[in-house]
Steps between C-alpha positions, in 0.01 A plus 500: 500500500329762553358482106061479564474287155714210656310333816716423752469237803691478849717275598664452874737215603545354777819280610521270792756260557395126409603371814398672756229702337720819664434853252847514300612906515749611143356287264575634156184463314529529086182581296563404150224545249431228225287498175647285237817549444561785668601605853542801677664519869208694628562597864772396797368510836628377843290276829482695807538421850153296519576337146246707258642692166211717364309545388587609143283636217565255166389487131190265537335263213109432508364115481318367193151547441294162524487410176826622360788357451794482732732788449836555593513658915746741563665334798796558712804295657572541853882458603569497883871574598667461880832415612439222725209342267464323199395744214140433378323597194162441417334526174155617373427702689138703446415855628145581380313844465409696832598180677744427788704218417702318843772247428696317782821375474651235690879592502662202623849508732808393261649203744787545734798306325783715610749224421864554676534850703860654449624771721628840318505846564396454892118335373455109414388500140302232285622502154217214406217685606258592263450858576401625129155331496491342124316226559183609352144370521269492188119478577257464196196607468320179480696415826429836673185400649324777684675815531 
């Protein structure tokens, strides 16, 4: 990205948990690029201990002209990833020129439904917990609200 003919924007995220508003450390934060059809994965990065991942240099698009018509944005989705947390992805995503662009995301606590603890191996385990986080959250843009 380094490329001077493409302007590029910032963009830093910050993830709290949506209960406690607590900073949530190992969030696995992937940067995909959209314009049209096409998509390109354009960066992985990780929360550290006080929450923050960033910030990272990103292909930006400029806004219309008054006057012109609306053209297409180059905008990114945001996928959030924790053990522990409902996955979240949020869509449209804008980084603009020279700009630093701050998102927050709200991970929200998957609930505690262990279901019936069996004892093997020397531990109690919980074979109806749901420890692989796939319950996903989708969050439009026109439901985004402020970022």
């Amino acid at each position: 990205m380094d490329n001077p003919t493409i302007p590029t924007g910032r963009l830093i995220i910050k993830a709290k948990s949506g209960t406690v508003d607590f900073p949530v450390e190992g969030v696995m934060i992937t940067l995909t690029s959209e314009l049209g059809e096409n998509s390109t994965v354009e960066s992985v990065i990780y929360t550290d201990a006080s929450g923050i991942a960033g910030p990272v240099t990103l292909p930006s698009s400029g806004l219309p002209l008054p006057g012109e018509e609306k053209k297409d944005l180059l905008s990114y989705i945001v996928e959030a990833d924790k053990g522990g947390y409902y996955s979240l992805i949020r869509y449209g995503i804008n980084i603009f020129p020279d700009t630093t662009t701050i998102l927050n995301l709200f991970m929200i606590p998957l609930p505690i439904n262990l279901g019936t603890g069996l004892y093997e191996n020397g531990q109690v385990v919980f074979p109806d917990a749901d420890e692989n986080g796939g319950n996903t959250i989708y969050i439009r843009p026109e439901r985004q609200g402020n970022t």
